[in-house]
NUDOVO-771600 format. One line per 2 residues: number of its first residue (from 1); for each residue x, y, z of C-alpha. Coordinates in nm, 2 decimals, decimal comma, m for minus. Layout:
! residues N
NUM> X Y Z | ...
! end
This chain:
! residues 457
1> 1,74 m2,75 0,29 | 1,37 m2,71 0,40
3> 1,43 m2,52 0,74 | 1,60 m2,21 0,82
5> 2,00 m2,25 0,91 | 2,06 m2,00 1,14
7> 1,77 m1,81 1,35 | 2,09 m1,55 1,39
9> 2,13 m1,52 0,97 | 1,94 m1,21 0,83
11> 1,86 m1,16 0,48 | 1,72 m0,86 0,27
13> 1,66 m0,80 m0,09 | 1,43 m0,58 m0,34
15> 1,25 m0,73 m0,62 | 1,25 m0,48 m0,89
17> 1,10 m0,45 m1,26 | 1,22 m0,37 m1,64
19> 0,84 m0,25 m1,65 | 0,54 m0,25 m1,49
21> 0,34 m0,62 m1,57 | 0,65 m0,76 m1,60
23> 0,51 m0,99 m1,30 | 0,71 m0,86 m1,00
25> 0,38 m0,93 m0,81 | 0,41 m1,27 m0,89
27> 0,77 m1,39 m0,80 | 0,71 m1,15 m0,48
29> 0,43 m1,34 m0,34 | 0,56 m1,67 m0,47
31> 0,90 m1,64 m0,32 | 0,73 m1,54 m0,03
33> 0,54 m1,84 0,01 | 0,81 m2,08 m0,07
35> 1,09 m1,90 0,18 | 0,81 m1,97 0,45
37> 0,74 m2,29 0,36 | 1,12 m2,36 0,45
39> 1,12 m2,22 0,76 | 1,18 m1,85 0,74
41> 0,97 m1,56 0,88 | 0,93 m1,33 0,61
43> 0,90 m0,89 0,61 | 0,73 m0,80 0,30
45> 0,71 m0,43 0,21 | 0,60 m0,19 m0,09
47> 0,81 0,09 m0,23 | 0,58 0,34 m0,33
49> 0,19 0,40 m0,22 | 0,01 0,12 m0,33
51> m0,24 m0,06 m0,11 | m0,38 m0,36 m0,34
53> 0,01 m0,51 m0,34 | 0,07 m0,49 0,04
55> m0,26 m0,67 0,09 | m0,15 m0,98 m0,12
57> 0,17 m0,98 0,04 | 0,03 m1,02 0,41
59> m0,21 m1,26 0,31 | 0,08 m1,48 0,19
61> 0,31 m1,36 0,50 | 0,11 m1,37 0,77
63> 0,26 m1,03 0,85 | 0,08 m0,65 0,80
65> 0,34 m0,57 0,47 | 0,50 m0,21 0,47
67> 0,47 0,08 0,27 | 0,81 0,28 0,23
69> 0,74 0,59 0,03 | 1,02 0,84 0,02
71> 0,83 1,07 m0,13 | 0,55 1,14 0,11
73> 0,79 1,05 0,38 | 1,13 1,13 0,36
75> 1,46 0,89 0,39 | 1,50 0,92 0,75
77> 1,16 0,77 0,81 | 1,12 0,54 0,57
79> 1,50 0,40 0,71 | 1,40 0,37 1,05
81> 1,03 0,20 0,95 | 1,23 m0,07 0,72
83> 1,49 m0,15 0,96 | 1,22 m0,18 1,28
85> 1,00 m0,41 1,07 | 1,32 m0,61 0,92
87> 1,46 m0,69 1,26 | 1,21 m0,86 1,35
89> 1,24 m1,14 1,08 | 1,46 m1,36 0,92
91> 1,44 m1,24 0,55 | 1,28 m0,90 0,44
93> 1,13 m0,88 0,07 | 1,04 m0,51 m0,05
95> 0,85 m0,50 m0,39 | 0,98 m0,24 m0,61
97> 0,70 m0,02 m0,78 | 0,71 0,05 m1,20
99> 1,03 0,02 m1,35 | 1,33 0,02 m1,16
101> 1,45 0,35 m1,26 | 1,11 0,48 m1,30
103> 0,99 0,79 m1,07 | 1,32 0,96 m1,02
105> 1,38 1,02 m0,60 | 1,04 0,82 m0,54
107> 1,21 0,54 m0,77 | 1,30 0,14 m0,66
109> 1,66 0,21 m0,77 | 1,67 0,52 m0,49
111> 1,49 0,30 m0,27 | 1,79 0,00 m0,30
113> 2,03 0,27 m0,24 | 1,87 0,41 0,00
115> 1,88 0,11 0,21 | 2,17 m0,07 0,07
117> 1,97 m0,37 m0,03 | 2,04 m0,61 m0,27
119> 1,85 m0,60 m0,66 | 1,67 m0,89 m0,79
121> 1,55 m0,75 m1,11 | 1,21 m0,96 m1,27
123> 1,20 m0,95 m1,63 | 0,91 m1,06 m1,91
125> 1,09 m1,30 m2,13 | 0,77 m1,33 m2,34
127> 0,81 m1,34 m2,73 | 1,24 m1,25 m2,73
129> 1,56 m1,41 m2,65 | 1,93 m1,29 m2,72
131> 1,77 m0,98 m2,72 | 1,68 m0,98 m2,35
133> 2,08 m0,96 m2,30 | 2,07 m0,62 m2,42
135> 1,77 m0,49 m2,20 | 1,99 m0,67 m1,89
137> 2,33 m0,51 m1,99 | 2,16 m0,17 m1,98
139> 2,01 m0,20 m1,69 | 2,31 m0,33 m1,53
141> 2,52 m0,01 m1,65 | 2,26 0,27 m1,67
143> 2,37 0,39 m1,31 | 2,69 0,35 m1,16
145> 2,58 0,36 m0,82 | 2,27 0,15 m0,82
147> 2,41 m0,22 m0,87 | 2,18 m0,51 m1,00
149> 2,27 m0,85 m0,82 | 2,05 m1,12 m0,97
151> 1,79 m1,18 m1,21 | 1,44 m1,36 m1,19
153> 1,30 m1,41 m1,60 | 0,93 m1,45 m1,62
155> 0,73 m1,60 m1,87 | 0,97 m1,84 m1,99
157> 0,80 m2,06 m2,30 | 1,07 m2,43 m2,20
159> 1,40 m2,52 m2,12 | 1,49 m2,40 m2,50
161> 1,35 m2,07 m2,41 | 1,58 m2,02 m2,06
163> 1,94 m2,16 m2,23 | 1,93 m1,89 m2,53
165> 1,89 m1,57 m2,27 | 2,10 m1,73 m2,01
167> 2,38 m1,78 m2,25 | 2,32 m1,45 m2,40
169> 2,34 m1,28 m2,08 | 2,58 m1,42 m1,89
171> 2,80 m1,36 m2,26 | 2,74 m0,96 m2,16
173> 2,68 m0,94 m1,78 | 2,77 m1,04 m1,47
175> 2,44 m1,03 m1,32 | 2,34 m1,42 m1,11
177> 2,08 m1,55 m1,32 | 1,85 m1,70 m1,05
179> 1,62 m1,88 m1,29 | 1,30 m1,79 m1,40
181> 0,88 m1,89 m1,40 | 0,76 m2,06 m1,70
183> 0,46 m1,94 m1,88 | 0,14 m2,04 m1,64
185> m0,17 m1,92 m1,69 | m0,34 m2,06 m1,42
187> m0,07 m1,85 m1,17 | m0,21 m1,54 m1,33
189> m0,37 m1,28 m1,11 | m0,73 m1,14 m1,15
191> m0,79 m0,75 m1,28 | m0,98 m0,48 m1,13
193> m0,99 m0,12 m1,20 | m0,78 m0,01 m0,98
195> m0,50 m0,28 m1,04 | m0,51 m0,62 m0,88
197> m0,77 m0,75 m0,67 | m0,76 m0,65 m0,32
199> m0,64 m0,90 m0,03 | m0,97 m0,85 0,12
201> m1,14 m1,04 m0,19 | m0,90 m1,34 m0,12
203> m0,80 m1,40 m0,47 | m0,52 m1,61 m0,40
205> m0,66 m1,95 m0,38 | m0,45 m2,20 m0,20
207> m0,44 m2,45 m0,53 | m0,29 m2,19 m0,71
209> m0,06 m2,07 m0,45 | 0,10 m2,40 m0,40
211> 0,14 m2,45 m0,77 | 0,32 m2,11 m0,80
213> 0,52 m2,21 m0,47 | 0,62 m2,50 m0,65
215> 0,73 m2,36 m1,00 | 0,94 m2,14 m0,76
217> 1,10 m2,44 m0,57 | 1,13 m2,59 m0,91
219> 1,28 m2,28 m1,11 | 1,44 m2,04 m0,92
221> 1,76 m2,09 m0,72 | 1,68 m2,00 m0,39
223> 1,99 m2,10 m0,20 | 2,20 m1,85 m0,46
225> 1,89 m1,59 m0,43 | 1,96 m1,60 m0,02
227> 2,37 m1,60 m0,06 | 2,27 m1,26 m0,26
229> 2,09 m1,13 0,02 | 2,28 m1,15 0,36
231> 2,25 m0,88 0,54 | 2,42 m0,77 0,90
233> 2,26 m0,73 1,21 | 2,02 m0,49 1,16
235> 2,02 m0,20 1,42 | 1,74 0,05 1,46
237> 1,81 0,42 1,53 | 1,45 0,55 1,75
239> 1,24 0,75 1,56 | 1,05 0,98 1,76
241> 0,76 0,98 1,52 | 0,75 0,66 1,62
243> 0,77 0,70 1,97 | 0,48 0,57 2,17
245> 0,22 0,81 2,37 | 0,17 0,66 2,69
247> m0,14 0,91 2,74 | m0,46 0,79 2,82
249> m0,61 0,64 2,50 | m0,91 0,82 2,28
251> m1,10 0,58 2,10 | m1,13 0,56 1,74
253> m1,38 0,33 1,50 | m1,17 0,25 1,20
255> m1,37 0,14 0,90 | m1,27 m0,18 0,80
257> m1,43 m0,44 0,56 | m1,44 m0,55 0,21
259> m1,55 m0,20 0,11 | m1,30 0,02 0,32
261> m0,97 m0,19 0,31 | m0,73 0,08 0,17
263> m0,50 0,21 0,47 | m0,10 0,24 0,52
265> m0,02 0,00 0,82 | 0,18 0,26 0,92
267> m0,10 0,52 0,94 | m0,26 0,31 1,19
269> 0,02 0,21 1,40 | 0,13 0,59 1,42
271> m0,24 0,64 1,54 | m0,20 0,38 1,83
273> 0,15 0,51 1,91 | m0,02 0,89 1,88
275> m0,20 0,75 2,19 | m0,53 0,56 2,01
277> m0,72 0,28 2,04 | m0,86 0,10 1,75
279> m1,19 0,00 1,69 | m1,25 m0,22 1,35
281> m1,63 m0,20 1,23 | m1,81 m0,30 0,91
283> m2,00 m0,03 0,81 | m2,16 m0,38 0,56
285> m2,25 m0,57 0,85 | m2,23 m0,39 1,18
287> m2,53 m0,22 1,28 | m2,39 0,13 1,41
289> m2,06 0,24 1,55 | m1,84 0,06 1,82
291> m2,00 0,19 2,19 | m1,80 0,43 2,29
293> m1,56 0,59 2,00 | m1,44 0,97 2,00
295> m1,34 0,99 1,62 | m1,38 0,80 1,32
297> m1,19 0,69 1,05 | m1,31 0,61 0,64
299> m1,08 0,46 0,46 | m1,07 0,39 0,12
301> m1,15 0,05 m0,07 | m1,40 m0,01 m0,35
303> m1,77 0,12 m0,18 | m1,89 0,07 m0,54
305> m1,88 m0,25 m0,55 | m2,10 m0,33 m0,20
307> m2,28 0,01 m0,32 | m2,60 m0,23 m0,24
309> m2,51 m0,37 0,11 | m2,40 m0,03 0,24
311> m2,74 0,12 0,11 | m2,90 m0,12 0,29
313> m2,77 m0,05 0,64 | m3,00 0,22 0,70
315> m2,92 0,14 1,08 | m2,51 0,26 0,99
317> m2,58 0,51 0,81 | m2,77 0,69 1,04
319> m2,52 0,60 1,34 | m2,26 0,74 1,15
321> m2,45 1,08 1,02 | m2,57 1,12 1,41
323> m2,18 1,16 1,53 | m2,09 1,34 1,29
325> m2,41 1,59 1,31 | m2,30 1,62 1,71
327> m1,96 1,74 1,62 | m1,74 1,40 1,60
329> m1,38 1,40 1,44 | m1,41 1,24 1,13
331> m1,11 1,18 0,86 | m1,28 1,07 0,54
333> m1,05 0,94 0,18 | m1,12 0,84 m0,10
335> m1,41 0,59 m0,05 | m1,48 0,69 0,30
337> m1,51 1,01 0,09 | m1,80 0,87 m0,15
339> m1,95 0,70 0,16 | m2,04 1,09 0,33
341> m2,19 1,19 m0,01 | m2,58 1,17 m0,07
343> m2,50 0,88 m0,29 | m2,29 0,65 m0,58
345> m2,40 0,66 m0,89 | m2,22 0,32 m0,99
347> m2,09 0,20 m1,34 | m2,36 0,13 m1,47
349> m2,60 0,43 m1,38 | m2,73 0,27 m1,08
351> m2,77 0,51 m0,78 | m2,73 0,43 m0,42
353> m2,81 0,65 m0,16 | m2,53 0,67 0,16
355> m2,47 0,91 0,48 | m2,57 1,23 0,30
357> m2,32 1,44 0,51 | m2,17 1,60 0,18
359> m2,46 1,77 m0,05 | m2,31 1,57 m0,37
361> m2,33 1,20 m0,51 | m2,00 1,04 m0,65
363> m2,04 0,90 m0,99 | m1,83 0,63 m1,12
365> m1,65 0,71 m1,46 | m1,54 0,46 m1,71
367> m1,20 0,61 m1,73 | m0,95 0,70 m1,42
369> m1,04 1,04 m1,30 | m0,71 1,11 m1,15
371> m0,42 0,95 m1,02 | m0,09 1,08 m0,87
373> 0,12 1,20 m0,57 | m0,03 1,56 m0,40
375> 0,14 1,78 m0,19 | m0,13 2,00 m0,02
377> m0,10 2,34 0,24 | m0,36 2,36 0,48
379> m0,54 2,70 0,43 | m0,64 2,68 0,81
381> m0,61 2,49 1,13 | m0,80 2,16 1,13
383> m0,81 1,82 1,29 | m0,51 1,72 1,10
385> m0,23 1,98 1,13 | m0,21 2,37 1,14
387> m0,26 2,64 0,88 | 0,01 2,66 0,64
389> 0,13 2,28 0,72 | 0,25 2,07 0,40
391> 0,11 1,72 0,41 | 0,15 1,44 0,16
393> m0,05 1,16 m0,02 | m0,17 0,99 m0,31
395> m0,49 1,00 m0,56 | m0,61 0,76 m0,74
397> m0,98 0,70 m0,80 | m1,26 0,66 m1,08
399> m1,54 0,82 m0,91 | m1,56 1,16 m0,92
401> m1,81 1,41 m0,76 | m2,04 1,68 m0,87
403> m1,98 2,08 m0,78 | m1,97 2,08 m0,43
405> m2,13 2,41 m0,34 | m1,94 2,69 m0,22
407> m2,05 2,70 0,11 | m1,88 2,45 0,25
409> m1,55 2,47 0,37 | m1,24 2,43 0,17
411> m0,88 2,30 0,34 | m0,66 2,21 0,05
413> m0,43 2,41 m0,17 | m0,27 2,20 m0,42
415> m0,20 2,16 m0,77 | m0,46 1,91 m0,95
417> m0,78 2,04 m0,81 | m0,75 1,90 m0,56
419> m0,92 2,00 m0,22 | m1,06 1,89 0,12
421> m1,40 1,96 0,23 | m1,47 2,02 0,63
423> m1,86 2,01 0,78 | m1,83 2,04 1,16
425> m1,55 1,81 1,24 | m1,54 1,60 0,97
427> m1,27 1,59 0,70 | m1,29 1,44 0,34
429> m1,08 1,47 0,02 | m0,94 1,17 m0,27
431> m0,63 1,18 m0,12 | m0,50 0,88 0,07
433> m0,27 1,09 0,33 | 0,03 0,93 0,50
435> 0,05 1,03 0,85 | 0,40 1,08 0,82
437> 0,44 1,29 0,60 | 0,36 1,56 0,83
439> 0,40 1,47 1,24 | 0,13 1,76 1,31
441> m0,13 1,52 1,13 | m0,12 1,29 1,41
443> m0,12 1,59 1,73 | m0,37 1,70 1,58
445> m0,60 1,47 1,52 | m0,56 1,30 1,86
447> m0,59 1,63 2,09 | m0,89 1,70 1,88
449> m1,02 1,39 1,92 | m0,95 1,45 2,28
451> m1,13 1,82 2,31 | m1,42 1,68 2,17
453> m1,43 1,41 2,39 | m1,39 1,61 2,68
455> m1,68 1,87 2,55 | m1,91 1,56 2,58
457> m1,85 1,44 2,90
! end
């Protein structure tokens, strides 16, 4: 069948992993591409924080893909976000993070109970046989409540390969073995330091797309995968963090190019619902801000790598430093972060000189710096919430900063180190915040955003 049976049909299913690597990437995007080429409009979504994944997925979709953190933003909203985006299509495909069991409440396992959604567990067949049955049956019984409904085996060497672990498993489980990809390498995906590329680098070339699409058709059993996955009606319960603000609308430039490309979808939908208006820029290309803007927004992304271009723009830089020298709302992470300092010192020792609003340049390391969930207390009120508010994100970066002096203001108490740094109006830490995870982040931002737009008038 090459086009979808019933418009009315709904399915949903999470791709989980034995282990990170073990190429749950891969059979996302590649099922993705090959339950579009027969006619179905496909959700994709992320368990966990990552950004690089959720690219790749929307690229292949055609559809902004979903971060569903439980962690930063608790079951009820996580819930509600899956089952507004998953009504809207015909199949919904969440990529697990790790292992399955891996991370405990934050977990994929917790995630497919969570939302009572069917397990397709990828495994790395590489170098074993018969004892793959063993790693299956484990997983299969480990919990009692989490149950595992089919199974997708990578990096299969030939047919030989396939018939000695399918036998052995279905000798020990009852798992549906859904086939498997053969060993590719020209399906492989490039490297970078902070995982895979990012979408924004386009490193899914169509050749290669269409050959994984087709080991996919060829391999996998996608009319047993989709009998696995039907799901009912789905109905959404209103969340009123997700209710809209029919206010009048402050303006706010996001930045939004190959070098600032890091942002939870959500974030910026609960920014327009908050009662925003969105203004893309390339802080690259453009020559200054969007006319008009009351707050800005630096994402993060990879500055180090267009350390050069961004130097360059003398014309941005100095747009940017202006508004936030008169008092603009700024919210700076991660890369936005290293943007404000006086410069990046990049890998190899070469320095490049940015906005200069933070006294400090942001040298890249060889080795990760940091990486991890943080749950920070605001020490006072700021543009994002009210003293003694808990919000919730994610670091992970390679840069890292000299002593910022003690003059300037600190926001953040948290474990790790980690802190917040406000100038004026203007906000920057490492931590990628999600919006959610505390509903003052959003009143706050937009009624200062607001103030200060009033104030210049």
């Amino acid at each position: 069948m090459t086009i979808k049976d019933n418009i009315k049909k709904r399915y949903a299913f999470i791709i989980g992993g034995i282990n990170s690597g073990c190429g749950k990437t891969t059979v996302t995007l590649g099922l993705i591409a090959a339950l579009r080429g027969r006619g179905y409009g496909v959700q994709p979504f992320k368990c966990g924080p990552d950004y690089i994944d959720t690219g790749l997925h929307g690229l292949v979709a055609g559809v902004n893909s979903r971060n569903l953190d439980v962690w930063m933003c608790g079951d009820g909203y996580v819930k509600n976000a899956f089952l507004e985006a998953a009504a809207q299509a015909d199949i919904s495909i969440v990529e697990g993070v790790m292992g399955f069991f891996d991370g405990g409440g934050a977990s994929t396992a917790y995630l497919s109970r969570l939302l009572g959604l069917p397990v397709v567990l990828v495994m790395n067949a590489k170098s074993m046989a018969q004892s793959a049955a063993a790693i299956v049956k484990g997983f299969e019984t480990f919990e009692k409540d989490t149950k595992i409904n089919g199974i997708i085996l990578n990096n299969i060497g030939s047919s030989r390969h396939f018939a000695l672990i399918e036998d052995a498993i279905k000798a020990v489980s009852n798992i549906k073995i859904l086939g498997y990809i053969p060993v590719n390498v020209d399906i492989a995906l490039p490297q970078r330091h902070l995982g895979l590329h990012t979408a924004e680098d386009n490193p899914l070339k169509e050749e290669s797309l269409q050959r994984l699409v087709g080991l996919i058709e060829d391999h996998v059993d996608i009319p047993a995968l989709l009998e696995i996955s039907k799901v009912d009606n789905l109905v959404v319960t209103v969340n009123p963090a997700l209710a809209t603000n029919t206010n009048d609308k402050v303006k706010i430039a996001i930045a939004r190019d190959a070098a600032f490309c890091f942002y939870y979808v959500d974030n910026l939908e609960l920014l327009r619902r908050g009662g925003a208006e969105l203004r893309f820029f390339s802080p690259i290309s453009d020559s200054g801000l969007p006319d008009g803007v009351n707050a800005l927004y630096l994402g993060g992304g990879y500055p180090e790598n267009y350390a050069k271009g961004l130097s360059k723009n003398q014309p941005m830089l100095n747009s940017i430093k202006e508004f936030i020298e008169n008092g603009g709302v700024t919210y700076a992470e991660c890369g936005g972060f290293m943007y404000l300092t006086k410069g990046i010192r990049d890998f190899d020792n070469n320095y490049y000189p940015m906005v200069g609003i933070y006294p400090v340049e942001a040298k890249m390391k060889k080795g990760r710096v940091s990486l991890g969930y943080r749950q920070l207390t605001l020490i006072e009120d700021t543009i994002i919430g009210k003293k003694a508010d808990v919000v919730k994100g994610h670091e992970f970066h390679y840069s890292d900063i000299a002593h910022m002096p003690t003059d300037i203001k600190r926001i953040y108490n948290g474990a790790e180190g980690t802190n917040g740094f406000l100038i004026k109006n203007c906000l920057s830490s490492y931590v990628h915040l999600h919006f959610a995870s505390n509903e003052n982040i959003i009143r706050c931002f937009i009624e200062k955003t607001r103030e200060r737009s009033w104030k210049n008038l």
